[in-house]
C-alpha positions in Angstrom: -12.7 13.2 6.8 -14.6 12.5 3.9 -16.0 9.0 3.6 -16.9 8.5 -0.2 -16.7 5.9 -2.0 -13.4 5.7 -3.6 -11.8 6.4 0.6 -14.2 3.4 1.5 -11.9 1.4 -1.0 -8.7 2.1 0.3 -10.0 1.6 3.6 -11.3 -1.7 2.4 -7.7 -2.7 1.0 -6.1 -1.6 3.9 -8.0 -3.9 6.1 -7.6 -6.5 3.5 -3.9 -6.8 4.1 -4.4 -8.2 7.7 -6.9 -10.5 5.9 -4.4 -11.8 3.5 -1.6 -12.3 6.2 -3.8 -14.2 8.4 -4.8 -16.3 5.4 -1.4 -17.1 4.6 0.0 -17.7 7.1 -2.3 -19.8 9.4 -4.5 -21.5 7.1 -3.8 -25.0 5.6 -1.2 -25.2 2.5 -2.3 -25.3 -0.1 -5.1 -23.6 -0.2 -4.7 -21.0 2.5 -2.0 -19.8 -0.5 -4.6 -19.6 -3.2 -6.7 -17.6 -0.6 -4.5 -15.4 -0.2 -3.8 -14.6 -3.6 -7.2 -14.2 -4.3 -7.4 -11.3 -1.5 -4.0 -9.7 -2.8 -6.2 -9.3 -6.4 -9.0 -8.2 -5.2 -7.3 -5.7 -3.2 -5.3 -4.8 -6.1 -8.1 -4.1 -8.0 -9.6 -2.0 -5.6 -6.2 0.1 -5.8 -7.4 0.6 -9.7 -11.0 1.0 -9.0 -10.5 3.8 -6.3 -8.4 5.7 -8.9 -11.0 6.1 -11.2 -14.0 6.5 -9.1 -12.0 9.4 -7.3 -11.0 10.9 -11.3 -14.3 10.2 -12.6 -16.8 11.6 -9.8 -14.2 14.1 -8.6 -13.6 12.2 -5.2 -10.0 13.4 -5.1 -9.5 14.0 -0.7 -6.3 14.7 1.0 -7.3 11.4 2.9 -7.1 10.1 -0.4 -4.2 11.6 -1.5 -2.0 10.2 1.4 -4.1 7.1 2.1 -4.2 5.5 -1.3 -0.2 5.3 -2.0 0.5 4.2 1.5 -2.5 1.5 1.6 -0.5 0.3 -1.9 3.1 0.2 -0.5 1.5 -1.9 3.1 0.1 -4.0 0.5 3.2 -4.5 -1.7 5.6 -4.9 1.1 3.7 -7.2 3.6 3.0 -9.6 0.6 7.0 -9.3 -0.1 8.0 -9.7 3.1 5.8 -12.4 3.8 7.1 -14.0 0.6 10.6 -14.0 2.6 9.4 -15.4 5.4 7.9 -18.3 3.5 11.2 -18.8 2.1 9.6 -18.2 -1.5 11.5 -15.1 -2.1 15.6 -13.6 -1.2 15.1 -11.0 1.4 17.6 -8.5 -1.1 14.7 -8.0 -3.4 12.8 -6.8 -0.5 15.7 -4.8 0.4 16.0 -2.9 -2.9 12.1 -2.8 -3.4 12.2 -0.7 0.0 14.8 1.4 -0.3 13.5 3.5 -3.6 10.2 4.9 -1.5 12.4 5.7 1.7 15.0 7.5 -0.3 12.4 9.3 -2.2 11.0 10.3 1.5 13.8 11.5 2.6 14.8 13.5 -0.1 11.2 15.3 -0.4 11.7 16.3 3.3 15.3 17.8 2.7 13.5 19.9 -0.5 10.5 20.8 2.0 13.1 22.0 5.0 15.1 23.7 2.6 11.9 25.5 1.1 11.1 26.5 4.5 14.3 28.0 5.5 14.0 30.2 2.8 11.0 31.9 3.5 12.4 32.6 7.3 12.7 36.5 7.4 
């Protein structure tokens, strides 16, 4: 695995989302909230930096490839989620939010098995 710079940023925003729920939920209202939002921006911006550095410098990695939209979706649904468990947010939107990358999912896998069925002699 290459470890460059823009792979060290998703790491860094995937370790931030433990971070941010811990934050939220066990540190005092109000501020632990403002906390938390502050470490839901920062890793957001490291989801934009990461981008560019990887464009820019020609960082692109399969790590990075796979790691990058999956560090962004944790991010998204865990603050979501979380937002439902606070009672700040109806758990349907989290519902809908979820179902268009899981549909997508599957229907990649049924285009790869039928691709691969086709090349069985």
């Amino acid at each position: 695995m290459d470890m460059n710079l823009a792979n060290k940023l998703t790491l860094l925003r995937v370790i931030m989302i433990p971070a941010f729920l811990l934050v939220l939920f066990l540190a005092p209202e109000p501020m632990g909230r403002y906390i938390a939002v502050v470490i839901f921006i920062v890793a957001s911006l490291t989801d934009m930096l990461d981008g560019k550095i990887a464009r820019k410098y020609n960082m692109v990695s399969n790590f990075g490839k796979f790691m990058d939209p999956l560090a962004d979706k944790l991010l998204v649904m865990s603050a979501l989620v979380s937002m439902v468990a606070l009672k700040d947010l109806a758990a349907w939107v989290v519902l809908v939010k979820a179902r268009c990358p899981i549909l997508m999912r599957m229907m990649r896998n049924r285009r790869w098995q039928e691709s691969k069925q086709s090349f069985i002699p």
